[in-house]
Biopython code that builds the backbone (N, CA, C, O; Angstrom):
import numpy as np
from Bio.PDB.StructureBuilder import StructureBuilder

atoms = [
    (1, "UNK", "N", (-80.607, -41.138, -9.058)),
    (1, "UNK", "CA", (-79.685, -42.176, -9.455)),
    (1, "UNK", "C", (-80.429, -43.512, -9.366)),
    (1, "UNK", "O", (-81.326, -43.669, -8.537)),
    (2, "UNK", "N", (-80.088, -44.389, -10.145)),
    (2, "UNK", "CA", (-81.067, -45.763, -10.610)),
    (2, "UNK", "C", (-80.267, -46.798, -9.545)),
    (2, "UNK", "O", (-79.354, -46.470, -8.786)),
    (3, "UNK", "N", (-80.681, -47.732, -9.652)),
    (3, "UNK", "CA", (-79.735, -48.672, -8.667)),
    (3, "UNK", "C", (-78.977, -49.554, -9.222)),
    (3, "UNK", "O", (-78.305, -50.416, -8.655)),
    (4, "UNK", "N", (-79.112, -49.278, -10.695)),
    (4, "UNK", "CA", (-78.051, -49.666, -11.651)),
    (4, "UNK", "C", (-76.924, -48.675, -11.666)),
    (4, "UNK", "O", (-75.814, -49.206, -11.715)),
    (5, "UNK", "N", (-76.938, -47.365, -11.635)),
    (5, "UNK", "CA", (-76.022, -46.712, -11.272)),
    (5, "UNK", "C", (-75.272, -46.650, -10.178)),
    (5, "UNK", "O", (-74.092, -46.329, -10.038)),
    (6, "UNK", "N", (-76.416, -47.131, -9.101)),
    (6, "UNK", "CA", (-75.514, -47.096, -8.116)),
    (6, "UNK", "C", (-74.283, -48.528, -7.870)),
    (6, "UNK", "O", (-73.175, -48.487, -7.336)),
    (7, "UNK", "N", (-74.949, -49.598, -8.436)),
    (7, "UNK", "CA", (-74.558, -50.542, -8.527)),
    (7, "UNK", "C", (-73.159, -50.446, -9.713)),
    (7, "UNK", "O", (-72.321, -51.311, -9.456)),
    (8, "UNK", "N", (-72.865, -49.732, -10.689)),
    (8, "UNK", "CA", (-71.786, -49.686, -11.114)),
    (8, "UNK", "C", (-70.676, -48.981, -10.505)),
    (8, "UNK", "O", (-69.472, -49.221, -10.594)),
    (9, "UNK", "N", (-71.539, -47.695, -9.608)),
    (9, "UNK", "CA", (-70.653, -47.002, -8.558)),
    (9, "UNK", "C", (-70.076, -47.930, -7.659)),
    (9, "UNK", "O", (-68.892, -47.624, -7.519)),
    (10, "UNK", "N", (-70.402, -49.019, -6.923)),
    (10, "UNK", "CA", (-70.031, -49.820, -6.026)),
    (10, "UNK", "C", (-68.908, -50.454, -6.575)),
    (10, "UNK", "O", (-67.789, -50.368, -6.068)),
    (11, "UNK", "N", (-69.259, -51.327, -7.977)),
    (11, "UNK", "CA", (-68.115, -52.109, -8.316)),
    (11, "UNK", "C", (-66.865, -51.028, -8.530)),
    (11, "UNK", "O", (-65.712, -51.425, -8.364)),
    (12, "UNK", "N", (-67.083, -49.912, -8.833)),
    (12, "UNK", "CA", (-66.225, -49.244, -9.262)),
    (12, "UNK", "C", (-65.281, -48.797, -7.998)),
    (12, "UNK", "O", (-64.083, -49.070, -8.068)),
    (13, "UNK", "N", (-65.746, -48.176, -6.948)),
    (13, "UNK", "CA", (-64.918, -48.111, -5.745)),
    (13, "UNK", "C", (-64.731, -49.804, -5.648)),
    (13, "UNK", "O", (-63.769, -50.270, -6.259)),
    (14, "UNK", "N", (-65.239, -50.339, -5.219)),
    (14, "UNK", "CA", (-64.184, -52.017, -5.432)),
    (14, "UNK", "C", (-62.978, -52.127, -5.972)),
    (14, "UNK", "O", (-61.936, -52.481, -5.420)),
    (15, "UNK", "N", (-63.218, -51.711, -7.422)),
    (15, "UNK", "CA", (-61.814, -51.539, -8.107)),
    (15, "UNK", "C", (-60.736, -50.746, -7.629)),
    (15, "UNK", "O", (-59.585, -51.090, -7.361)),
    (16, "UNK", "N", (-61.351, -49.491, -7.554)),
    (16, "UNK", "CA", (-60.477, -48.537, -6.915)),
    (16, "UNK", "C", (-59.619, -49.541, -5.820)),
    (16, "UNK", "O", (-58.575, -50.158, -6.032)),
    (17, "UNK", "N", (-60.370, -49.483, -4.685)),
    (17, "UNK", "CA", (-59.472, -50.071, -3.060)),
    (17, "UNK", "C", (-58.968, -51.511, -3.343)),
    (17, "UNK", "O", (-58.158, -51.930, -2.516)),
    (18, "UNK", "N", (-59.362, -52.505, -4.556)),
    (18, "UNK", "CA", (-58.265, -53.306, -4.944)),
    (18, "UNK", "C", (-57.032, -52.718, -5.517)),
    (18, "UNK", "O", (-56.025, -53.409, -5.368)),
    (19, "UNK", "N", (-56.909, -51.729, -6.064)),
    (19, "UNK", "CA", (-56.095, -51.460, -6.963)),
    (19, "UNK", "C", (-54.502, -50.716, -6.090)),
    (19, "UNK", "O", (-53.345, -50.577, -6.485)),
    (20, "UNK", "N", (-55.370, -50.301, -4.468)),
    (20, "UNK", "CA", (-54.431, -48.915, -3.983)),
    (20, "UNK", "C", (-54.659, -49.947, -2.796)),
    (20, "UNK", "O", (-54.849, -49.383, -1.718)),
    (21, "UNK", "N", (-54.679, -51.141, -2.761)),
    (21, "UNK", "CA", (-54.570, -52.468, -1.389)),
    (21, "UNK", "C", (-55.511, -52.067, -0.163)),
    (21, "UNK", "O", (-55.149, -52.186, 1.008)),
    (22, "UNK", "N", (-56.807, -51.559, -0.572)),
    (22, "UNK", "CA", (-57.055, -51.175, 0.758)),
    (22, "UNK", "C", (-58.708, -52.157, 0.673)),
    (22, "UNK", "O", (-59.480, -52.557, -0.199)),
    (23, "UNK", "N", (-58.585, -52.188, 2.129)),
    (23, "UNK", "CA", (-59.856, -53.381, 2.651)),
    (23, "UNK", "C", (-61.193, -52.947, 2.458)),
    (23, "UNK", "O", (-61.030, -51.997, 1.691)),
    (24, "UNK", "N", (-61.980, -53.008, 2.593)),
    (24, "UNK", "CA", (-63.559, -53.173, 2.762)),
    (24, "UNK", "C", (-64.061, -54.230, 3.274)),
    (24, "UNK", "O", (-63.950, -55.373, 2.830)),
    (25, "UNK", "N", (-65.001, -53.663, 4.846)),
    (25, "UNK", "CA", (-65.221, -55.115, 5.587)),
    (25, "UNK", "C", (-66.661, -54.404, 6.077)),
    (25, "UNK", "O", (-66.656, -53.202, 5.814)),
    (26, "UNK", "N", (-67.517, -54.723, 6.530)),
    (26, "UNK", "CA", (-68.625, -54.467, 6.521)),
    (26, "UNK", "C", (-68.826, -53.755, 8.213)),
    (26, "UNK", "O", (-68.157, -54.265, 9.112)),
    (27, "UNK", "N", (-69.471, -52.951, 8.439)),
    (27, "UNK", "CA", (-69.691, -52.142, 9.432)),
    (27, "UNK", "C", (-70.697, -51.321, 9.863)),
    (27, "UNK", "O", (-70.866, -50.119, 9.660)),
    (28, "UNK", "N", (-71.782, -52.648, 10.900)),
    (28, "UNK", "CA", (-72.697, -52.199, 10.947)),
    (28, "UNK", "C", (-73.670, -52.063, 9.605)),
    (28, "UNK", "O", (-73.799, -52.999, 8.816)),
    (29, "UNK", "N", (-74.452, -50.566, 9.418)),
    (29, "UNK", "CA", (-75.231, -50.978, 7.971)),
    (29, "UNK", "C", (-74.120, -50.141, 7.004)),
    (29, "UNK", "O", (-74.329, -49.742, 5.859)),
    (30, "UNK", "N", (-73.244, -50.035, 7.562)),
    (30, "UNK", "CA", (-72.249, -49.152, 6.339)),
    (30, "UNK", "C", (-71.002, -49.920, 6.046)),
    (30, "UNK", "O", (-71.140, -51.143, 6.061)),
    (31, "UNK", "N", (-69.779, -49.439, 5.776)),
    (31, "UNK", "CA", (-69.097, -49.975, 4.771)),
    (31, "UNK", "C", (-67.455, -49.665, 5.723)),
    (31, "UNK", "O", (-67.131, -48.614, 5.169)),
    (32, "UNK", "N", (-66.469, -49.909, 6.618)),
    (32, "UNK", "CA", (-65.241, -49.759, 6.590)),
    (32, "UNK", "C", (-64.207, -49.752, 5.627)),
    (32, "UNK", "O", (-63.760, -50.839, 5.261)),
    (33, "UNK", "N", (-63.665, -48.492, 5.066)),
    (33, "UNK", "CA", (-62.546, -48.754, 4.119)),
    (33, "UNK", "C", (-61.208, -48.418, 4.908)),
    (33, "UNK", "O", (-61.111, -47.289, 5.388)),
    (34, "UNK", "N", (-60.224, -49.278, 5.065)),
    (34, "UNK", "CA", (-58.963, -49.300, 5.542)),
    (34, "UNK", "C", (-57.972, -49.522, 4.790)),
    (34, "UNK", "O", (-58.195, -50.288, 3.853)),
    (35, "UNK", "N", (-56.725, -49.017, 4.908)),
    (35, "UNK", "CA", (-55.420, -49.619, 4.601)),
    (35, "UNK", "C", (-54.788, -48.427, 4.672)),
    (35, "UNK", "O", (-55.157, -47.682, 5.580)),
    (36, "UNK", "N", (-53.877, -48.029, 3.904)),
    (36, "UNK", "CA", (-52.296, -47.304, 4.276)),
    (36, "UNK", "C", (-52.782, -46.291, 4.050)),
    (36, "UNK", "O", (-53.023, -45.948, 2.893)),
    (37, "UNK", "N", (-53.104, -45.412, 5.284)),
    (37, "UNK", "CA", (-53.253, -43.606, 4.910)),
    (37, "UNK", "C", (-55.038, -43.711, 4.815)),
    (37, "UNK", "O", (-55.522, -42.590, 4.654)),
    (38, "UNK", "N", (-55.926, -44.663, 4.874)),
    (38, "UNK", "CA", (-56.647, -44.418, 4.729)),
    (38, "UNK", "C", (-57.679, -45.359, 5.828)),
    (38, "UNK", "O", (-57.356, -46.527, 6.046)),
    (39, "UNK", "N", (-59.144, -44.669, 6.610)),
    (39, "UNK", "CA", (-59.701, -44.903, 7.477)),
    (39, "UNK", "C", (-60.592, -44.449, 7.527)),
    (39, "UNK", "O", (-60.658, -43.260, 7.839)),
    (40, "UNK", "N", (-61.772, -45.238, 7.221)),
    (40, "UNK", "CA", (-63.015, -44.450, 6.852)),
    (40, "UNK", "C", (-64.221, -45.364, 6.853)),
    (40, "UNK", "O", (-64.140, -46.507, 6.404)),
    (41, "UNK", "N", (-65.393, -44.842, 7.379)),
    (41, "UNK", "CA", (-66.967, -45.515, 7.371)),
    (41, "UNK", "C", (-67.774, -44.822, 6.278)),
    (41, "UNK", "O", (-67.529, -43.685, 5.875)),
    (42, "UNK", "N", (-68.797, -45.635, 5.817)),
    (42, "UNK", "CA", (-69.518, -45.039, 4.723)),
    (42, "UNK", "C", (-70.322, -45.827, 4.681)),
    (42, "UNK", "O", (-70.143, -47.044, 4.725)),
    (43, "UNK", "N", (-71.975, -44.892, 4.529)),
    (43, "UNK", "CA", (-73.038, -46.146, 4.644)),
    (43, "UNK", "C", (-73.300, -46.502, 3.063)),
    (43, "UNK", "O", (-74.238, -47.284, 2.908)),
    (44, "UNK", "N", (-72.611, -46.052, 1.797)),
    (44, "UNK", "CA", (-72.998, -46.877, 0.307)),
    (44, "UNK", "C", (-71.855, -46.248, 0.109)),
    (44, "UNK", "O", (-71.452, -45.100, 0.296)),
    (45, "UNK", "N", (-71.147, -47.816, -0.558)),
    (45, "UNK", "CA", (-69.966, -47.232, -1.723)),
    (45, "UNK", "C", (-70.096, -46.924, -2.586)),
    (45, "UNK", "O", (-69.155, -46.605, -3.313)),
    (46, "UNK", "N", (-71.490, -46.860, -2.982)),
    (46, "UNK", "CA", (-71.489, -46.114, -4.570)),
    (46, "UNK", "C", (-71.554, -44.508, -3.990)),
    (46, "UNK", "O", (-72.230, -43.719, -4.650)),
    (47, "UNK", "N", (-70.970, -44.092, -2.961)),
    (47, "UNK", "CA", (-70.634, -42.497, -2.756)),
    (47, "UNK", "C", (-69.524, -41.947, -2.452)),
    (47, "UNK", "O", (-69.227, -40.840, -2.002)),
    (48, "UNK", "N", (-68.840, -43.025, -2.809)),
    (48, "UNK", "CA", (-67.136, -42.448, -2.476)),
    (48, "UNK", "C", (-66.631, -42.433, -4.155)),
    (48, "UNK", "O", (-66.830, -42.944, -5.257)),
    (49, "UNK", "N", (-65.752, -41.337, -3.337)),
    (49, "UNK", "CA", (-65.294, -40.781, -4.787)),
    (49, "UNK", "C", (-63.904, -41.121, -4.804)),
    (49, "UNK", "O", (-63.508, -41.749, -3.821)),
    (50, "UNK", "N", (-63.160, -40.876, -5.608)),
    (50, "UNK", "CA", (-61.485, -41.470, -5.833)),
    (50, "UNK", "C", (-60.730, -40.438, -4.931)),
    (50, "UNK", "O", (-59.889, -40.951, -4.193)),
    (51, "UNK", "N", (-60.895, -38.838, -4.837)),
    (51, "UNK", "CA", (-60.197, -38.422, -3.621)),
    (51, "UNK", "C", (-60.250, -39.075, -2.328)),
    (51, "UNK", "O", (-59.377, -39.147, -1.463)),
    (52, "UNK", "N", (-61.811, -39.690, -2.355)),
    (52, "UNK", "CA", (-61.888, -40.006, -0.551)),
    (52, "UNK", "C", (-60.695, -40.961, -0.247)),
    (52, "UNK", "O", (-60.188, -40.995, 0.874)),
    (53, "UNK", "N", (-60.202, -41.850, -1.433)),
    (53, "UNK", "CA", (-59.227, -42.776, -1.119)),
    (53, "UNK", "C", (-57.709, -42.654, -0.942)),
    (53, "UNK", "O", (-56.818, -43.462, -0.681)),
    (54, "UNK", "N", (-57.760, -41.100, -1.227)),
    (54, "UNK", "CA", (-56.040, -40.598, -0.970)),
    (54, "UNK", "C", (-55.844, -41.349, 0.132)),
    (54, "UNK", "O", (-56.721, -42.093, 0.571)),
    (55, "UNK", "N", (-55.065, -41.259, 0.489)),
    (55, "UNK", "CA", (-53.731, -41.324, 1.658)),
    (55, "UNK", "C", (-53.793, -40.365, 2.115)),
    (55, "UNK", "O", (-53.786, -39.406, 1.343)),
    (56, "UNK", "N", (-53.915, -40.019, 4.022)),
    (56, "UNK", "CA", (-53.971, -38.511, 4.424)),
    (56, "UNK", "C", (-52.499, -38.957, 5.265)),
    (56, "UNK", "O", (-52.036, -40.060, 5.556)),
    (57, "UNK", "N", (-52.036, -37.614, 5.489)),
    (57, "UNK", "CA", (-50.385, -37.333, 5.982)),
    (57, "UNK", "C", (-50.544, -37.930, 7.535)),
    (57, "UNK", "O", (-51.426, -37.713, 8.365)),
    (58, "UNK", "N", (-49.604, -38.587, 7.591)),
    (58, "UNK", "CA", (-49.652, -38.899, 9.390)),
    (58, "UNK", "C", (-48.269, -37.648, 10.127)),
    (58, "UNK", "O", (-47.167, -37.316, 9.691)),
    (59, "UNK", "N", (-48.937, -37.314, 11.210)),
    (59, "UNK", "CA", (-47.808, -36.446, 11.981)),
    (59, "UNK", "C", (-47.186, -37.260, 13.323)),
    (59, "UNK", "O", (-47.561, -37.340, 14.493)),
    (60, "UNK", "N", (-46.520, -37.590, 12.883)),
    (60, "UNK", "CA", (-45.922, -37.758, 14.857)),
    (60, "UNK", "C", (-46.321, -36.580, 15.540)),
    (60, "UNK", "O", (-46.127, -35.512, 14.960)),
    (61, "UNK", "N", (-47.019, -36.576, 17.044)),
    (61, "UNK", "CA", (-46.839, -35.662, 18.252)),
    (61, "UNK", "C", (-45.759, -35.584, 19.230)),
    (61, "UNK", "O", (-45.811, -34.760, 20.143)),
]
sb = StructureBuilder()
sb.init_structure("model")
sb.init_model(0)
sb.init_chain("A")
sb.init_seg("    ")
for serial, (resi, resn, name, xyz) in enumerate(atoms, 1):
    if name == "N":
        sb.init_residue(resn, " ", resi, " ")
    sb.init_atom(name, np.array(xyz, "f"), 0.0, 1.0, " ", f" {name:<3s}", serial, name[0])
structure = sb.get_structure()
């Protein structure tokens, strides 16, 4: 993958987590994605894919 590719991968998850309100704040050398249903580290956003951004089920214990 070129780093032009990867670089369209990035903007593209951008879009994504604007689109479904969720944050990206920087963490360490990787990447925090947060918001509703979703909680997650990643060291390049050009490797997340549109499932990673579901919403996972919360259970009360």
């Amino acid at each position: 993958m070129t780093e032009n590719e990867r670089e369209h991968y990035r903007e593209r998850t951008r879009a994504l987590c604007t689109a479904r309100g969720l944050t990206i704040a920087p963490y360490g050398l990787g990447w925090w994605i947060s918001g509703p249903g979703v909680n997650l580290v990643i060291a390049d956003l050009a490797f997340i894919r549109e499932q990673d951004l579901e919403p996972l089920p919360f259970f009360e214990r």
